[in-house]
N, C-alpha and C positions, 0 to 999 in steps of 0.2 A: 389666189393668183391676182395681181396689176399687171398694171400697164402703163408706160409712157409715153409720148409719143415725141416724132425728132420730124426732121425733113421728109424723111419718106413713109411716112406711117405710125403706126402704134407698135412699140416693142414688149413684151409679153415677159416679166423679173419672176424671177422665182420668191418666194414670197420669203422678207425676211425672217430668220427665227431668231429667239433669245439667247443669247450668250450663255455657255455653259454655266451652271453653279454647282460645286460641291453639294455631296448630301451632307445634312444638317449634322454636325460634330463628327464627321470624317474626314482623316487627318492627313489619309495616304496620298491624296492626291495634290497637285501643286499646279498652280495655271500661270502660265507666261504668257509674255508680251509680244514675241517674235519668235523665226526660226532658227537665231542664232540662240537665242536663251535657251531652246527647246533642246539641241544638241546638246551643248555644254554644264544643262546643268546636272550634275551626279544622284543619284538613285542614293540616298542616302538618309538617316533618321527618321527609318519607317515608310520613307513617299517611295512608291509603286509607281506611280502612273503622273504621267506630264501632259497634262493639256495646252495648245494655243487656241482658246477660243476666236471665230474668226467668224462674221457676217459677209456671207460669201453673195456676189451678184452675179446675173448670168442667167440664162434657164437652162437648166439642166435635162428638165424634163425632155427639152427638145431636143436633147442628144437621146435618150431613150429610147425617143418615140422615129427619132430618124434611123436607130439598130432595127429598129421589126422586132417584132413576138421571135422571142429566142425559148429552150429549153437548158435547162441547167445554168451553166458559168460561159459567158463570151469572152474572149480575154481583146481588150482593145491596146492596140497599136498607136503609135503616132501615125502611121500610114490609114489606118480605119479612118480615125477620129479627124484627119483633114480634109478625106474622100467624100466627108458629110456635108451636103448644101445645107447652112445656118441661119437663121438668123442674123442680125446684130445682138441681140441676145444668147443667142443661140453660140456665137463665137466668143462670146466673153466667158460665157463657161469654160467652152472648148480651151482656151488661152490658159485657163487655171486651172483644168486636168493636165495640162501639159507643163507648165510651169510650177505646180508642185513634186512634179514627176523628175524635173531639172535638177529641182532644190536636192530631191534625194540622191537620186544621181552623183551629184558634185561631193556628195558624204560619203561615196562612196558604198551606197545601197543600189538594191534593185529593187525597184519598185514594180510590182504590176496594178492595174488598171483593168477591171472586168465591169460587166454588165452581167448580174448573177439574178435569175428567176428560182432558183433553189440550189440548192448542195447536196451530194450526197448522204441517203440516211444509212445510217449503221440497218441493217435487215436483219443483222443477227439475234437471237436470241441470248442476249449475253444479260448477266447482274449489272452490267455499269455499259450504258452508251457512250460508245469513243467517235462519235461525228461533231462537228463545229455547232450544233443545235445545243448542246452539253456545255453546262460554267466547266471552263476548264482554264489550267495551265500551261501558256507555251513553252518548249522548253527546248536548251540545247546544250551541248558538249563542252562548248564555250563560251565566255562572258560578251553576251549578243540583249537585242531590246528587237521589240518589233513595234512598227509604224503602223498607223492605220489612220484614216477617213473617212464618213459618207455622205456623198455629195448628194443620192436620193434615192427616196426612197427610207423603207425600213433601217435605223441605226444601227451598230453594233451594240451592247449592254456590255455591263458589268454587275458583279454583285461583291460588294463588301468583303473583304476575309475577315473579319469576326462575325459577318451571318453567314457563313458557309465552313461543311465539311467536310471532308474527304470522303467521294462514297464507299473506297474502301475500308474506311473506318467507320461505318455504319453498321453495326453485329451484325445483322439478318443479310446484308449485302457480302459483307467476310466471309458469313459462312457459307452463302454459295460459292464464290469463287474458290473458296478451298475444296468446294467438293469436285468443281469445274479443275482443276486441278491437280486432285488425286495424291494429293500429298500433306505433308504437317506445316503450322504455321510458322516459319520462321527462314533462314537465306534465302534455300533455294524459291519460295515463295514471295517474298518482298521482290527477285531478282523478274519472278513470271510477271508479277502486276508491271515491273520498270518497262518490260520487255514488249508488254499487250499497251501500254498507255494508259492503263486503269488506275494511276494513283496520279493521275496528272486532273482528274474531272472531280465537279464541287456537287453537292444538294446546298441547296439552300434550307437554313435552318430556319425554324417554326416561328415566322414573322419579319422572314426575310424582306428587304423593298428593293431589288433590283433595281438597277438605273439605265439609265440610254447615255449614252457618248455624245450623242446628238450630230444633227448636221452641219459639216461643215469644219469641223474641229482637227485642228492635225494633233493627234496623239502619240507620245511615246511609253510604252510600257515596259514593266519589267520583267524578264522569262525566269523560267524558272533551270536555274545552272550552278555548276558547283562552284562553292566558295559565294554566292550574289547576297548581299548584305542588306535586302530586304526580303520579304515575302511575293511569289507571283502574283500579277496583277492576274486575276480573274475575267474573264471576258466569256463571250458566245455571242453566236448570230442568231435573230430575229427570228422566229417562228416564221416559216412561210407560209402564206395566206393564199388561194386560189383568188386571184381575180385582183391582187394586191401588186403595184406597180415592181417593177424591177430596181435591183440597188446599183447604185455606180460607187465602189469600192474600191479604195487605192489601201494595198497594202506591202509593205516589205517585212 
């Protein structure tokens, strides 16, 4: 943490981080310069995922810490997020949770804005974990991308699709679910996994090196949909940690 100081006191910056970098000879990914690049440039020759690397100012933290100890996902408002006495710090943040929130908006997204201390865990006893803790695939009906941020706190991750596998394509994994099932492998079976979200989720292969998104970065990624002419970008949330600050997450 610094500090500056102006007329009236010392103001309290959230501590710069490093501009994203690609992992070393991974090719899916492409980084741009703005949010006009970020929209228009096409999912195309393998690239998945669109970064704007950005060194964001403000303290974030101090929006956190002005929500209080929450349980689960908050979802914030513009009505919340102005009801909060700030900083000068403390507003500069504010200003950029609300003005990336614009940005999407005007694209004709919806974006929400939470304060998440955990998410829901699958409790089930199931072969393949379908909760956001899980590398998975987002997917949908139609040719769609989904956005994301984190301003603080724990980042989102990725993992590579050449170190990852489908965990229904894992034998030992297969053949539980066939037995979960009760049937033979082939339609009506491929249709049960489409059905459960069980062929949307990744293992990482033996040597895998997961990555962070990092903070601050506006991302666009690829879902997984018919006809989409690359591979889905891979993603999961952050192990939650007891005693581990809360994340301020903007997603559409």
């Amino acid at each position: 943490m610094c500090f500056v100081g102006n007329s009236s006191g010392l103001i309290r910056l959230t501590p710069r981080m490093p501009l994203f970098t690609s992992p070393p000879g991974y090719t899916r990914i492409k980084l741009v310069s703005s949010f006009h690049e970020l929209v228009t440039t096409p999912f195309a020759d393998g690239i998945n995922a669109l970064c704007w690397p950005r060194t964001l100012t403000g303290d974030f933290r101090e929006i956190v810490e002005q929500l209080g100890a929450s349980e689960g996902i908050m979802p914030l408002d513009e009505e919340r997020l102005n009801a909060l006495s700030l900083s000068t710090a403390g507003r500069a943040a504010r200003e950029i949770l609300l003005g990336d929130q614009r940005l999407l908006r005007e694209h004709g997204l919806s974006p929400e804005l939470n304060c998440i201390q955990s998410y829901p865990r699958d409790e089930e006893a199931a072969p393949v974990p379908i909760d956001v803790y899980s590398f998975h695939a987002d997917s949908a009906p139609v040719e769609a991308d989904t956005w994301l941020c984190t301003y603080h706190g724990p980042a989102s991750e990725s993992l590579r699709n050449d170190e990852a596998q489908r965990r229904v394509d894992v034998p030992a994994t297969r053949a539980e679910l066939l037995k979960q099932f009760g049937g033979k492998d082939g339609g009506d079976f491929r249709e049960y996994l489409s059905e459960n979200c069980y062929d949307l989720h990744y293992a990482p292969t033996p040597g895998a090196r997961p990555f962070s998104f990092g903070l601050g970065n506006l991302w666009r990624i690829a879902l997984d949909y018919p006809g989409c002419p690359v591979p889905p970008c891979l993603h999961r949330a952050p192990e939650t940690i007891p005693g581990q600050p809360p994340r301020l997450l903007l997603i559409s």
